[in-house]
Structures are given as structure tokens and as C-alpha cells.
PQR file of N, CA, C, O and H, with PARSE charges and radii, in Angstrom:
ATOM      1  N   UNK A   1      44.711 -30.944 -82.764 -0.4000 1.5000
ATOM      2  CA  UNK A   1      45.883 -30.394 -82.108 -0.0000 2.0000
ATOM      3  C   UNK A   1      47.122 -31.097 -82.640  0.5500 1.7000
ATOM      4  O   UNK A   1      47.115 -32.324 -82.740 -0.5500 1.4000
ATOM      5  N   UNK A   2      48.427 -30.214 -83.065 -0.4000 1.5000
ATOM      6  CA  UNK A   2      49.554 -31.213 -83.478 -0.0000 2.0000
ATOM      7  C   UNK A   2      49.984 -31.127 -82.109  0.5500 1.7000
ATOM      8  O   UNK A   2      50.134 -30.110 -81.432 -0.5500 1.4000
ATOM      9  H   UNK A   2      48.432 -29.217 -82.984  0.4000 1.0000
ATOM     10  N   UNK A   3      50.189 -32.502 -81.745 -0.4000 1.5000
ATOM     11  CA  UNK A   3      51.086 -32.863 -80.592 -0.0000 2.0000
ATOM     12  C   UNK A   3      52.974 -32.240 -80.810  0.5500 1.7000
ATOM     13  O   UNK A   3      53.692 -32.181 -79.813 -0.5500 1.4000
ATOM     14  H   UNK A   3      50.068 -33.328 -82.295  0.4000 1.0000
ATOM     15  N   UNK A   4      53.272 -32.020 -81.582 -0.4000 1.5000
ATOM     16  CA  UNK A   4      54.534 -31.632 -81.655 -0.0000 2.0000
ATOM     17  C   UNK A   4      54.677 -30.552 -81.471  0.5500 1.7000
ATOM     18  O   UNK A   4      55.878 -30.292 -81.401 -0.5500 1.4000
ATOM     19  H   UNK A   4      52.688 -32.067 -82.393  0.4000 1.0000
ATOM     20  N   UNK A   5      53.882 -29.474 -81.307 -0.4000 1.5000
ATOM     21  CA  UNK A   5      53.632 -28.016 -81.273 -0.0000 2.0000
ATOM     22  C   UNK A   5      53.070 -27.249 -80.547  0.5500 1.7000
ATOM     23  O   UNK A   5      51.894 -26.992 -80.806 -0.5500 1.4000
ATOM     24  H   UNK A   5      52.906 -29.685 -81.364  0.4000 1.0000
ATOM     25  N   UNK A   6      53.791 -26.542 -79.251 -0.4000 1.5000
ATOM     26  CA  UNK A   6      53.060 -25.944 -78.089 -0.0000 2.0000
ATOM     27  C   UNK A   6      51.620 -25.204 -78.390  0.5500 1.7000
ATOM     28  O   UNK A   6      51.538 -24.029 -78.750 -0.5500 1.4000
ATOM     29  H   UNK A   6      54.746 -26.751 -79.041  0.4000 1.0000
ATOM     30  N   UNK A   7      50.769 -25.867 -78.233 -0.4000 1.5000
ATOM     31  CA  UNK A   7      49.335 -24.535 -78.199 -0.0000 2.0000
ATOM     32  C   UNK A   7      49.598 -23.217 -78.262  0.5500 1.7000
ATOM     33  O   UNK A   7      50.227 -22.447 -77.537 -0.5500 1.4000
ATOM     34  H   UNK A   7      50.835 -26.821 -77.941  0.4000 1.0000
ATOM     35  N   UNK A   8      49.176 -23.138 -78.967 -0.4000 1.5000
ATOM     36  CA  UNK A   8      49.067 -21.265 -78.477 -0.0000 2.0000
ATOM     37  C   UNK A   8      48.647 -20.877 -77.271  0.5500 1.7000
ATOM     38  O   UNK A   8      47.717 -21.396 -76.654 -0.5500 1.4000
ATOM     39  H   UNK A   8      48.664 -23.764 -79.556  0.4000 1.0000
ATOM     40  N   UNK A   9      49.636 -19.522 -76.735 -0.4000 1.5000
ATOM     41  CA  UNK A   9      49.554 -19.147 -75.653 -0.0000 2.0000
ATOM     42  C   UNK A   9      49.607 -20.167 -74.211  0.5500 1.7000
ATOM     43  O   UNK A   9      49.409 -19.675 -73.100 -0.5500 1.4000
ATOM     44  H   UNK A   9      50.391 -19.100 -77.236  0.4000 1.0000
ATOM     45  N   UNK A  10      49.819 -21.234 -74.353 -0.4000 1.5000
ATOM     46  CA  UNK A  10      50.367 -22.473 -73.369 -0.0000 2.0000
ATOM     47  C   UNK A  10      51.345 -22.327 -72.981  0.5500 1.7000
ATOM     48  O   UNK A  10      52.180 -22.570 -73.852 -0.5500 1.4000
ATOM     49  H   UNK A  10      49.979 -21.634 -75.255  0.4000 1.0000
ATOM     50  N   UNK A  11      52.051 -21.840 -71.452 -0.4000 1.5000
ATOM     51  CA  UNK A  11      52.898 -21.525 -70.847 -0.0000 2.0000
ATOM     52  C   UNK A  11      54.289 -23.050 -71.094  0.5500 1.7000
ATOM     53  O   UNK A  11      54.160 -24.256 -70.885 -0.5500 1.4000
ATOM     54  H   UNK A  11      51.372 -21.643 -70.744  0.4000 1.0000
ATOM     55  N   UNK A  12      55.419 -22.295 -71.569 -0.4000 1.5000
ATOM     56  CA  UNK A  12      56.297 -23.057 -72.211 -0.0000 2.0000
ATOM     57  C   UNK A  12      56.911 -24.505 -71.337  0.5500 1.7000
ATOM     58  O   UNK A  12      57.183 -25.632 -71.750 -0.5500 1.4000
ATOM     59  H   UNK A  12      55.524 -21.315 -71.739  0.4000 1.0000
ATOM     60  N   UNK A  13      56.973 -23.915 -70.020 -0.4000 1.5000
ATOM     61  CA  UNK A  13      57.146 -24.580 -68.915 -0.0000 2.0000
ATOM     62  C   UNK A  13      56.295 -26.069 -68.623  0.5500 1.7000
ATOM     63  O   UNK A  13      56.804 -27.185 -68.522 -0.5500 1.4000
ATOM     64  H   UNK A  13      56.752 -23.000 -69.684  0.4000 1.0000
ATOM     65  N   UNK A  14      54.875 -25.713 -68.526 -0.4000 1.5000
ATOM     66  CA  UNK A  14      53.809 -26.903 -68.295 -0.0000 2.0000
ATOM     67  C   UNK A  14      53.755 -27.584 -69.541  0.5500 1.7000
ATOM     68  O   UNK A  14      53.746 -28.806 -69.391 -0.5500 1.4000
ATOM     69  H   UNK A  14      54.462 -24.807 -68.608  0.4000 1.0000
ATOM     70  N   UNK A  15      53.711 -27.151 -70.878 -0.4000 1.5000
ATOM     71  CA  UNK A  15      53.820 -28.189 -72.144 -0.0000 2.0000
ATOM     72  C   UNK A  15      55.346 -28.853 -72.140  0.5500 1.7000
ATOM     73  O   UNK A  15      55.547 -29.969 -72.620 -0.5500 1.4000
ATOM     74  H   UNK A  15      53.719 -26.158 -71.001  0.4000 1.0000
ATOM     75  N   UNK A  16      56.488 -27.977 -71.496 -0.4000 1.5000
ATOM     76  CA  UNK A  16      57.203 -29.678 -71.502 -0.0000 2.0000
ATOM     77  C   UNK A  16      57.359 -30.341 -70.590  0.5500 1.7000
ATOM     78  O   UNK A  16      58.089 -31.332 -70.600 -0.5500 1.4000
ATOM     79  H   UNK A  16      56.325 -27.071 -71.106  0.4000 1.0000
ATOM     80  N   UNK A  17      56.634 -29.895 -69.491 -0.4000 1.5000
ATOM     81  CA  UNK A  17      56.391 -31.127 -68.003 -0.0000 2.0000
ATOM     82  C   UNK A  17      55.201 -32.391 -68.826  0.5500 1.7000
ATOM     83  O   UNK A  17      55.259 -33.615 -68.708 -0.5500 1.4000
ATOM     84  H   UNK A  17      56.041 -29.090 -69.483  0.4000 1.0000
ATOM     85  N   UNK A  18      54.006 -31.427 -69.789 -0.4000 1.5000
ATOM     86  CA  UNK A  18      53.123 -32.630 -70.115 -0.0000 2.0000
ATOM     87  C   UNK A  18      53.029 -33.040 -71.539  0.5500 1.7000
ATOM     88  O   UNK A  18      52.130 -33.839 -71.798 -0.5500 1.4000
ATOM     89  H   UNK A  18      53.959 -30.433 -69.885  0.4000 1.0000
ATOM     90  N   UNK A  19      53.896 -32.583 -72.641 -0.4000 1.5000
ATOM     91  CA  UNK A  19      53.728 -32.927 -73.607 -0.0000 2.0000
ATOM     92  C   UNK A  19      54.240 -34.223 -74.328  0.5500 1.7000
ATOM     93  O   UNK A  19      54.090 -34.458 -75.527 -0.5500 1.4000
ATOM     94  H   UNK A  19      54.626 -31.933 -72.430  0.4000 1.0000
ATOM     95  N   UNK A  20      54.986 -35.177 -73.239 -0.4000 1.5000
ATOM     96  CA  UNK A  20      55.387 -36.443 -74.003 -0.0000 2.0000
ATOM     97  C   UNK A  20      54.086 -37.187 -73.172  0.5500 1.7000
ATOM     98  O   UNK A  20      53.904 -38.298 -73.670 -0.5500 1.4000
ATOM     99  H   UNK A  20      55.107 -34.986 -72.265  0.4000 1.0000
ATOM    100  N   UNK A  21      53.040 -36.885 -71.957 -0.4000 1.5000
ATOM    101  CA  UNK A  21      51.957 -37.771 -71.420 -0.0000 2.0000
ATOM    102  C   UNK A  21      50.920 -37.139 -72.551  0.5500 1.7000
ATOM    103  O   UNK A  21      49.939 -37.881 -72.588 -0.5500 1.4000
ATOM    104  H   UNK A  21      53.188 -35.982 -71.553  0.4000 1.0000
ATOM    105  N   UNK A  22      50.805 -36.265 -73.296 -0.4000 1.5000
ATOM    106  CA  UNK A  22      49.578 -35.849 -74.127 -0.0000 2.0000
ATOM    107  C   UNK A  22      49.777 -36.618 -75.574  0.5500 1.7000
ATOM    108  O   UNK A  22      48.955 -37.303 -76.183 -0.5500 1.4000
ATOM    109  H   UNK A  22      51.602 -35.662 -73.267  0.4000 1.0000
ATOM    110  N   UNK A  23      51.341 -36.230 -75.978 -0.4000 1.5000
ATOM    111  CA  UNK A  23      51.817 -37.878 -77.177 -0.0000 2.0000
ATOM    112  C   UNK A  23      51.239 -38.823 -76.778  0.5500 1.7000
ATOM    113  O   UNK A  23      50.291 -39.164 -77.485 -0.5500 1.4000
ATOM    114  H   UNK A  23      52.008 -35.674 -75.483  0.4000 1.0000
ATOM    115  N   UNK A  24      51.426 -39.407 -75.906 -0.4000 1.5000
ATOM    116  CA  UNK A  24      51.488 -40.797 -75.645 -0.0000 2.0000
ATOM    117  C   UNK A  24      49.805 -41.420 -75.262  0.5500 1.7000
ATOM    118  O   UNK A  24      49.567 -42.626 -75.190 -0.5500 1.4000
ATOM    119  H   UNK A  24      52.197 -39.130 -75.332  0.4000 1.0000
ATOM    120  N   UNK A  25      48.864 -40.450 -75.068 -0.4000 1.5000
ATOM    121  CA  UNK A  25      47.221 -40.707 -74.947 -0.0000 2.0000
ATOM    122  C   UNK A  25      46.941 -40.464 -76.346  0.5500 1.7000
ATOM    123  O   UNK A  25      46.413 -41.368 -76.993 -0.5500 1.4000
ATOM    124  H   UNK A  25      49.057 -39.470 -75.127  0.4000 1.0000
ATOM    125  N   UNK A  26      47.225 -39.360 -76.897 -0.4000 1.5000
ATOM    126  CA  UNK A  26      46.781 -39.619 -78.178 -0.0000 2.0000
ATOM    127  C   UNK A  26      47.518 -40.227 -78.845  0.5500 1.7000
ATOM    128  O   UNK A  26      47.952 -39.242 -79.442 -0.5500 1.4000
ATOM    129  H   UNK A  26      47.654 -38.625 -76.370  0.4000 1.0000
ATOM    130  N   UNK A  27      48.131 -41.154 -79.337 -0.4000 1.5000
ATOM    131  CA  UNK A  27      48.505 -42.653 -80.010 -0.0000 2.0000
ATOM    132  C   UNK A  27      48.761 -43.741 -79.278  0.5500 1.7000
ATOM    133  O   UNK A  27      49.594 -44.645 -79.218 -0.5500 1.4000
ATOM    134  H   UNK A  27      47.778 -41.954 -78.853  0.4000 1.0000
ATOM    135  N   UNK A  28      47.637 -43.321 -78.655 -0.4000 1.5000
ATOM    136  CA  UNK A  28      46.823 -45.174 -78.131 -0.0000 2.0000
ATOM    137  C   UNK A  28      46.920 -45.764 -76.544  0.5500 1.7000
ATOM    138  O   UNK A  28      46.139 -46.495 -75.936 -0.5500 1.4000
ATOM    139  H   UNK A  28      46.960 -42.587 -78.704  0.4000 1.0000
ATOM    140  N   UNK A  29      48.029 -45.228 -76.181 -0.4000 1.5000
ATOM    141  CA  UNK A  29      48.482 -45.517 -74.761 -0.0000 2.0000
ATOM    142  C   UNK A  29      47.773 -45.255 -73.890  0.5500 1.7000
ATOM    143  O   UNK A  29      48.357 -45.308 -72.807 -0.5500 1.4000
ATOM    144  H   UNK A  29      48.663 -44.634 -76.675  0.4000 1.0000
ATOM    145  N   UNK A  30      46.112 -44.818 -73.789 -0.4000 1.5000
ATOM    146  CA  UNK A  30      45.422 -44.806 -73.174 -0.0000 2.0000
ATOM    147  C   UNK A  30      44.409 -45.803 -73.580  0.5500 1.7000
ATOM    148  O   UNK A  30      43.239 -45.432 -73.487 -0.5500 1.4000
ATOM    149  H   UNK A  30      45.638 -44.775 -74.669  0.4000 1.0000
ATOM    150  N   UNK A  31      44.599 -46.799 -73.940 -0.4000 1.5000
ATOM    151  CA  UNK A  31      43.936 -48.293 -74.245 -0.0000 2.0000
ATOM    152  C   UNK A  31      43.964 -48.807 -72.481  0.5500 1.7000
ATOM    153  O   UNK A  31      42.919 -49.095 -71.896 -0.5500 1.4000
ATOM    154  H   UNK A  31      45.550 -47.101 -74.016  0.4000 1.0000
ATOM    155  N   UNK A  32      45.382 -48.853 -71.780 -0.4000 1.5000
ATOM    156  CA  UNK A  32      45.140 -49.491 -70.566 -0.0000 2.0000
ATOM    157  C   UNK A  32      45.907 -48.297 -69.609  0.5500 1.7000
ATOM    158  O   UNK A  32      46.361 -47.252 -70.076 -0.5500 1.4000
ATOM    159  H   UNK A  32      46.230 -48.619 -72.255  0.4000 1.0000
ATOM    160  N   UNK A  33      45.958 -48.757 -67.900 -0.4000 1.5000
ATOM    161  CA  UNK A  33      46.437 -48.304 -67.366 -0.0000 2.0000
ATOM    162  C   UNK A  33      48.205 -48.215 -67.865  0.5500 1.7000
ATOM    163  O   UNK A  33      48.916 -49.214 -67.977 -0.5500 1.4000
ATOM    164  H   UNK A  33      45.589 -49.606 -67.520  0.4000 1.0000
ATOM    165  N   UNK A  34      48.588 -47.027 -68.074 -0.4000 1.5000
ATOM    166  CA  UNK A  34      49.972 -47.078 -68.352 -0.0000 2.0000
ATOM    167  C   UNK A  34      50.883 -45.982 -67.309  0.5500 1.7000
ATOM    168  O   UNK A  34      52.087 -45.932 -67.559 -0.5500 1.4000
ATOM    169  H   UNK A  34      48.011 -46.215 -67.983  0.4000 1.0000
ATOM    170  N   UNK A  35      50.466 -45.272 -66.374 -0.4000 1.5000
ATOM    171  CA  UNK A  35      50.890 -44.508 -65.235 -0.0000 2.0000
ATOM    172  C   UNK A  35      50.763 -44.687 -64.065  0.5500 1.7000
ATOM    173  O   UNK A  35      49.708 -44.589 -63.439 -0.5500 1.4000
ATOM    174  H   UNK A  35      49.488 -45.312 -66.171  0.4000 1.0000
ATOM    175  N   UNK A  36      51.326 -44.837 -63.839 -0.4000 1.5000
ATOM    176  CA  UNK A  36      51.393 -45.152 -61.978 -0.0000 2.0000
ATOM    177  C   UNK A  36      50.302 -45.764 -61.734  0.5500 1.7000
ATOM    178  O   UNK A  36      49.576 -45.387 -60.815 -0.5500 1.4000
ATOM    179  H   UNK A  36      52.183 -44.916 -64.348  0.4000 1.0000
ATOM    180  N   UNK A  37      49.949 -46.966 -62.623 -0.4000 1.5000
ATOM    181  CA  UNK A  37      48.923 -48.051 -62.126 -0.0000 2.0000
ATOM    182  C   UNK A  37      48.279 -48.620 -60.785  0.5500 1.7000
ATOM    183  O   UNK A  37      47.270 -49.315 -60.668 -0.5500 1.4000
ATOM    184  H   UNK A  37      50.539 -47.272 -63.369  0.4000 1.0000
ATOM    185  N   UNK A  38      49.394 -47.991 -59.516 -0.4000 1.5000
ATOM    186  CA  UNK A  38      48.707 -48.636 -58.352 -0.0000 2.0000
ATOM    187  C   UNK A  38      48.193 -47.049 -58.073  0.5500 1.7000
ATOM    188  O   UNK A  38      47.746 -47.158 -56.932 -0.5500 1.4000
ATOM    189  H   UNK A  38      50.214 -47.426 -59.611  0.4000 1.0000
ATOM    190  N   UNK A  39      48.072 -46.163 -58.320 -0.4000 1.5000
ATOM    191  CA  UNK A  39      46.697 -45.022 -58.154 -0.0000 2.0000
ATOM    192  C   UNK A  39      45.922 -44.145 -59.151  0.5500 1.7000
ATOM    193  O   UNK A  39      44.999 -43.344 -58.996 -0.5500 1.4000
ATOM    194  H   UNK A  39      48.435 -46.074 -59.247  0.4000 1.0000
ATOM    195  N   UNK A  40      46.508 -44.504 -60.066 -0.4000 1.5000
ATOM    196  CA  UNK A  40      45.868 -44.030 -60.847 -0.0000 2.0000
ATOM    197  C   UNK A  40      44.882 -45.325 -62.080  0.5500 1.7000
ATOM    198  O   UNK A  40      45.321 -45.705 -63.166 -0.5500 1.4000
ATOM    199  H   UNK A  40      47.257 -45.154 -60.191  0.4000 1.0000
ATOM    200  N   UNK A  41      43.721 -45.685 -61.541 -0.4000 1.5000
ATOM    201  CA  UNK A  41      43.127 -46.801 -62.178 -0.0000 2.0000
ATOM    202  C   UNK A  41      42.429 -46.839 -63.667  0.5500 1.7000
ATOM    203  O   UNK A  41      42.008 -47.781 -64.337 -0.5500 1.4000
ATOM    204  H   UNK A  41      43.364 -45.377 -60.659  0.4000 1.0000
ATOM    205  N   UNK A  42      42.463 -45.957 -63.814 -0.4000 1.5000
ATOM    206  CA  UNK A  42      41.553 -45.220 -64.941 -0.0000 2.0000
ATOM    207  C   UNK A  42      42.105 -45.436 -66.099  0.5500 1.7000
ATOM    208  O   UNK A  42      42.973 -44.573 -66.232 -0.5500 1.4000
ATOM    209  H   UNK A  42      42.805 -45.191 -63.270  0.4000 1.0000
ATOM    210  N   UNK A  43      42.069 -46.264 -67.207 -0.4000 1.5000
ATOM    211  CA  UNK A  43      43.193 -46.502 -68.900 -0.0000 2.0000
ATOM    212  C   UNK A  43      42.493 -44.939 -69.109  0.5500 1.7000
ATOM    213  O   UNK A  43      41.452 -44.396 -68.739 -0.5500 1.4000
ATOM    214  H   UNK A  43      41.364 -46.965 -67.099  0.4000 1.0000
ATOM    215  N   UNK A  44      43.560 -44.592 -69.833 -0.4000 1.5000
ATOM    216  CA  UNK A  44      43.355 -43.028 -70.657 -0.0000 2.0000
ATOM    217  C   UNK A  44      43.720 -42.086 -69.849  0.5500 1.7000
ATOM    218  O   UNK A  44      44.044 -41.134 -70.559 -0.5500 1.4000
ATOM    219  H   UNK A  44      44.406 -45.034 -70.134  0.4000 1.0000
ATOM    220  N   UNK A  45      43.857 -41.804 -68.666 -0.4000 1.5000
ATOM    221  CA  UNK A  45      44.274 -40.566 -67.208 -0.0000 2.0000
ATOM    222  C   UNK A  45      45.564 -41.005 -67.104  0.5500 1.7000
ATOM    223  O   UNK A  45      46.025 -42.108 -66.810 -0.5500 1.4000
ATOM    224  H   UNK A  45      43.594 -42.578 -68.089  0.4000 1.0000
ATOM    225  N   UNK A  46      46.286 -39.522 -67.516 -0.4000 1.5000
ATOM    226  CA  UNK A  46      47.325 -39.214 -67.039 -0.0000 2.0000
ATOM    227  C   UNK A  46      47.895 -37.890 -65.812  0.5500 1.7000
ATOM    228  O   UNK A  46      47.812 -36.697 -66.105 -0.5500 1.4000
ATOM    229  H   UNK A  46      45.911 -38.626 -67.755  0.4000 1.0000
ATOM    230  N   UNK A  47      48.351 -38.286 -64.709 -0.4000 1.5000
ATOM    231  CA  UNK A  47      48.145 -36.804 -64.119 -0.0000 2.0000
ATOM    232  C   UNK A  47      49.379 -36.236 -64.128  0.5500 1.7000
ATOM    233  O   UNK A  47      50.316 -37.034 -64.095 -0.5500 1.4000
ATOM    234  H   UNK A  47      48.419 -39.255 -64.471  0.4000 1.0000
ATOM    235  N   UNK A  48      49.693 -34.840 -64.172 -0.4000 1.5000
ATOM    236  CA  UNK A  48      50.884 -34.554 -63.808 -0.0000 2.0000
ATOM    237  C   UNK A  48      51.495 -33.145 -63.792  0.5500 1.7000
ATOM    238  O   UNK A  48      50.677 -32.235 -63.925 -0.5500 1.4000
ATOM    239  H   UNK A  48      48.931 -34.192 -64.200  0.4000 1.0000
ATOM    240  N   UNK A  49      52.453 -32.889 -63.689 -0.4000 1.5000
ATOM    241  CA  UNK A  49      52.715 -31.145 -63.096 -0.0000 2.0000
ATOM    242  C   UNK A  49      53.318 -30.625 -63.426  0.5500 1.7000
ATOM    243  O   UNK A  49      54.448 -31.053 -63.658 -0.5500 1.4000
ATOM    244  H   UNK A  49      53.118 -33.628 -63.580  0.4000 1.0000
ATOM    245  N   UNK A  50      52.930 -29.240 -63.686 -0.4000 1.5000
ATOM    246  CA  UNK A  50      54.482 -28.242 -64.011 -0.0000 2.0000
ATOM    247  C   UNK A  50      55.294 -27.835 -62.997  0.5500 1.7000
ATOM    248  O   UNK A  50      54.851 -27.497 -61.900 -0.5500 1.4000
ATOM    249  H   UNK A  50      52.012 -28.892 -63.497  0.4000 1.0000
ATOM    250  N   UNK A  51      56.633 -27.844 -63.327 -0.4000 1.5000
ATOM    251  CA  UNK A  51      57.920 -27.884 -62.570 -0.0000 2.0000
ATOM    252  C   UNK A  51      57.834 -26.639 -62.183  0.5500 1.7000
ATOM    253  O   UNK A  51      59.012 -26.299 -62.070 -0.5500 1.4000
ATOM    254  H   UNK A  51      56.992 -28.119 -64.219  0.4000 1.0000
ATOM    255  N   UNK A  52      57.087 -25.628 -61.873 -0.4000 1.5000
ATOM    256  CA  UNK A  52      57.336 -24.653 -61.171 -0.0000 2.0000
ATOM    257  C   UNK A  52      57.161 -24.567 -59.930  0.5500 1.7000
ATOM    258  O   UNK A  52      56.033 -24.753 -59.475 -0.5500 1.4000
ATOM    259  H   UNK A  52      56.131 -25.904 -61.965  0.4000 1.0000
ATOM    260  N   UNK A  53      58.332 -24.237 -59.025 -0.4000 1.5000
ATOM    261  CA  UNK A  53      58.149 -24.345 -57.660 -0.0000 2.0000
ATOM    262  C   UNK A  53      57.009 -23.442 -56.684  0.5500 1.7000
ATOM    263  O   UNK A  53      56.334 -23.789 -55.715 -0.5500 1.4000
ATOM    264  H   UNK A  53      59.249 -24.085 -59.394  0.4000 1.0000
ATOM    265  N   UNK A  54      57.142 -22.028 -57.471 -0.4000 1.5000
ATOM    266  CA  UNK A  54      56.300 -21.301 -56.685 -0.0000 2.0000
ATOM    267  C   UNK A  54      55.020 -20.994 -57.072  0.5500 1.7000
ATOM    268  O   UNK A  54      54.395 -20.071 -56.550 -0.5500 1.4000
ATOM    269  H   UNK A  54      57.690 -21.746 -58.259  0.4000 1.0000
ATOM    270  N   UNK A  55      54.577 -21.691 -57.942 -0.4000 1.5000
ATOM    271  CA  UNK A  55      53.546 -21.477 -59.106 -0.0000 2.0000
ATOM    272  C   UNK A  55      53.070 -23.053 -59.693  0.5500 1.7000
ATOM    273  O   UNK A  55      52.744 -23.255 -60.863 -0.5500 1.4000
ATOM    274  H   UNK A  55      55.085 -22.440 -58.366  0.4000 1.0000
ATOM    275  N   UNK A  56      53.105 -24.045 -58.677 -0.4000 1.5000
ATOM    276  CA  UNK A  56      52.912 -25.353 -59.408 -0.0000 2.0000
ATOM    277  C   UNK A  56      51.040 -25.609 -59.751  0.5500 1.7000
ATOM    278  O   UNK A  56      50.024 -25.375 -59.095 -0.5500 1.4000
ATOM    279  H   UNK A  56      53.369 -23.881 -57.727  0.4000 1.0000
ATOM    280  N   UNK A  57      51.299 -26.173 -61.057 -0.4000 1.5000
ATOM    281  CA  UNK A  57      50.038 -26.385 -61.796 -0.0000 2.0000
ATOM    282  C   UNK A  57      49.888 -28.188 -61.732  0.5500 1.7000
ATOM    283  O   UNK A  57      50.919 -28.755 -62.094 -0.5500 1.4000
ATOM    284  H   UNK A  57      52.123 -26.363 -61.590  0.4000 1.0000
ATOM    285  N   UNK A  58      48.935 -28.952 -61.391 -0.4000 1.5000
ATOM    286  CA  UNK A  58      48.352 -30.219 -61.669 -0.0000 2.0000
ATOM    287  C   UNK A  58      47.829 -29.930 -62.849  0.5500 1.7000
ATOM    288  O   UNK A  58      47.322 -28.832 -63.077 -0.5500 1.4000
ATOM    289  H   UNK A  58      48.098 -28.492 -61.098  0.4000 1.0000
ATOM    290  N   UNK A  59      47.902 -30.943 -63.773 -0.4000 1.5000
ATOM    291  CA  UNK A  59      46.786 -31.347 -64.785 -0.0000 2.0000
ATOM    292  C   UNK A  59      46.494 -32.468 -64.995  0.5500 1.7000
ATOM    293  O   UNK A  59      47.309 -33.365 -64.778 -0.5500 1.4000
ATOM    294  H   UNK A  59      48.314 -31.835 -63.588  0.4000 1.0000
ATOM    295  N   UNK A  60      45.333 -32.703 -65.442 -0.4000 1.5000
ATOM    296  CA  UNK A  60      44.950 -34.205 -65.416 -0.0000 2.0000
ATOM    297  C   UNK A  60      44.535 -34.204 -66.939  0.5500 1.7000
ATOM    298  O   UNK A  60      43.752 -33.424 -67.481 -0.5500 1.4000
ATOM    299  H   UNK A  60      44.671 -31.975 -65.618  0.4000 1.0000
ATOM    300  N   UNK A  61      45.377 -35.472 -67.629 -0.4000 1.5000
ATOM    301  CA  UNK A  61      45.330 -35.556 -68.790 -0.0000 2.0000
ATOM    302  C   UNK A  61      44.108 -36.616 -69.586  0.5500 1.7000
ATOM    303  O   UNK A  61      44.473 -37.762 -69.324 -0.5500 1.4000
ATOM    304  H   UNK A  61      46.012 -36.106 -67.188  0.4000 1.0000
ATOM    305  N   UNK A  62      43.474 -36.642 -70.007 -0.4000 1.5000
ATOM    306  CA  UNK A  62      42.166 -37.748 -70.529 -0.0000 2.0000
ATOM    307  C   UNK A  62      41.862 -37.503 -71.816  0.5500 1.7000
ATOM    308  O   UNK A  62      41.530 -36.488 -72.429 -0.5500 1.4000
ATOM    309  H   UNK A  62      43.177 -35.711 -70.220  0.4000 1.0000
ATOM    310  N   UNK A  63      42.169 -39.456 -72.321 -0.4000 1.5000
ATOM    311  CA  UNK A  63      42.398 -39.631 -73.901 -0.0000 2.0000
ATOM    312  C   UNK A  63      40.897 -39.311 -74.347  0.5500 1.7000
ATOM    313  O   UNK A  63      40.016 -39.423 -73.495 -0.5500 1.4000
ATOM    314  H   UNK A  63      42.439 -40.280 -71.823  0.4000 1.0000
ATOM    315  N   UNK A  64      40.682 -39.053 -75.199 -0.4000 1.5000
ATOM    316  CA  UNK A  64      39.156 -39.275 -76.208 -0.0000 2.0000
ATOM    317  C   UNK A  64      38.809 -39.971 -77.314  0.5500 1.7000
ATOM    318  O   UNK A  64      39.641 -40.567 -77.998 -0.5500 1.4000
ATOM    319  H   UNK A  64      41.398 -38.962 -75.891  0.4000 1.0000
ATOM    320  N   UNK A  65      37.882 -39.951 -77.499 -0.4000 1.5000
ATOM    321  CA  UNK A  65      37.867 -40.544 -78.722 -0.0000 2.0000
ATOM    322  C   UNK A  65      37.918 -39.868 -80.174  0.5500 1.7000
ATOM    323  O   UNK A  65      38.024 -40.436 -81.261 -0.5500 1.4000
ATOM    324  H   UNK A  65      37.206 -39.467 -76.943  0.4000 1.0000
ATOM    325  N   UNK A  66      37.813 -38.489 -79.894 -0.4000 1.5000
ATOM    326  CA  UNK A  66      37.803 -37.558 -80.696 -0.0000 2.0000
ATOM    327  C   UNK A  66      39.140 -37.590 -81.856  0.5500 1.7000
ATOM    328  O   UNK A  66      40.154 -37.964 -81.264 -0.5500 1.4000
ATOM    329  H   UNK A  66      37.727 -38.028 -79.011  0.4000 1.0000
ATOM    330  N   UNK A  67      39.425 -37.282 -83.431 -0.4000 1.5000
ATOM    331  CA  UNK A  67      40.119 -37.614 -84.322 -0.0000 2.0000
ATOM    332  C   UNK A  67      40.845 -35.945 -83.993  0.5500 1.7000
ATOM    333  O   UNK A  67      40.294 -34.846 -84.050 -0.5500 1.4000
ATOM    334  H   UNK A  67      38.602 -36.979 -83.911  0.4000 1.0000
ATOM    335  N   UNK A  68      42.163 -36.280 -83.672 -0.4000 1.5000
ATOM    336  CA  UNK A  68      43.005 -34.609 -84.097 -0.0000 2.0000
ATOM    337  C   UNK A  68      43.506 -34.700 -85.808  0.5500 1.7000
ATOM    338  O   UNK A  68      43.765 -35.623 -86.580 -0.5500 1.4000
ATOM    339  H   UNK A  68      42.610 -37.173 -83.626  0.4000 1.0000
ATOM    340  N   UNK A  69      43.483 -33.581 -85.873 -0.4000 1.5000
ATOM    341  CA  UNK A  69      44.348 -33.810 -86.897 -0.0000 2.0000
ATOM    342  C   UNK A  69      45.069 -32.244 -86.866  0.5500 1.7000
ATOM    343  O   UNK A  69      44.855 -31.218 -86.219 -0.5500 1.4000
ATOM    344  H   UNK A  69      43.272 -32.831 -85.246  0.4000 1.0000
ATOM    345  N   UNK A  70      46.364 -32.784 -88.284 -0.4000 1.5000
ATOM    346  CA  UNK A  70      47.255 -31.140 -87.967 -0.0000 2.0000
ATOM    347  C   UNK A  70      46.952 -29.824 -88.403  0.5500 1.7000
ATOM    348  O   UNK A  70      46.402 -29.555 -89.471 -0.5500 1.4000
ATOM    349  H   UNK A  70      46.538 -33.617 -88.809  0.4000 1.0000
ATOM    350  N   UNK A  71      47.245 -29.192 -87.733 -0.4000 1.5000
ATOM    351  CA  UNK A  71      46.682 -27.720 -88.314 -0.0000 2.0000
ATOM    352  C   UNK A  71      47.598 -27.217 -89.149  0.5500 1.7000
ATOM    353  O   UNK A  71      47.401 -26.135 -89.702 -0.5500 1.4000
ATOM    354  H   UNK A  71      47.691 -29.410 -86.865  0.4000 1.0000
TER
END
């Protein structure tokens, strides 16, 4: 996946509520807790939401070990 580049068909809205927490797991920042450390305990989990009021989406973000590379 290039992190710089909305997925296809990925509603424009939720990739920029989560696309600087999906940067930031895939180059490394999921080594330790780096988000709201007093509830969220887990290194690599990021959670978080799209800004739509009447239509709000959670996602929960989790690093891998898996290699991206760009398409």
C-alpha cells in the first residue's frame, strides 16, 4: 500500500481522519505504545474516527509485520 495515496474506493473523509495514524505504524511507530497510552496498551494499535457526524466510523489501526511496498 503507498501510504501517500488514498486506497481505492476509500471514502475521502475517513483516510484523512486516519492516514497520518496508518504513516506513522507503518514506519515503525508501532515498536511501543505511542497513542493515548493510558488506554490504549497495545505497541502497534491505533484507534480512531472519521469526522462524520451523522455517519461516524471507528477504526482500529494494527501495525504488521508484513513488507508494503509502492504500487
Amino acid at each position: 500500500m503507498n501510504f501517500n495515496a488514498k486506497p481505492e474506493g476509500f471514502c475521502d473523509e475517513a483516510w484523512k481522519a486516519i492516514y497520518q495514524y496508518a504513516f506513522a505504524l507503518a514506519h515503525g511507530a508501532g515498536q511501543d505504545v505511542f497513542y493515548y497510552g493510558d488506554w490504549i496498551r497495545k505497541p502497534g494499535v491505533a484507534i480512531c474516527c472519521c469526522n462524520d457526524g451523522l455517519r461516524p466510523v471507528v477504526f482500529k489501526l494494527e501495525a504488521t509485520d508484513e513488507e508494503s511496498r509502492p504500487d
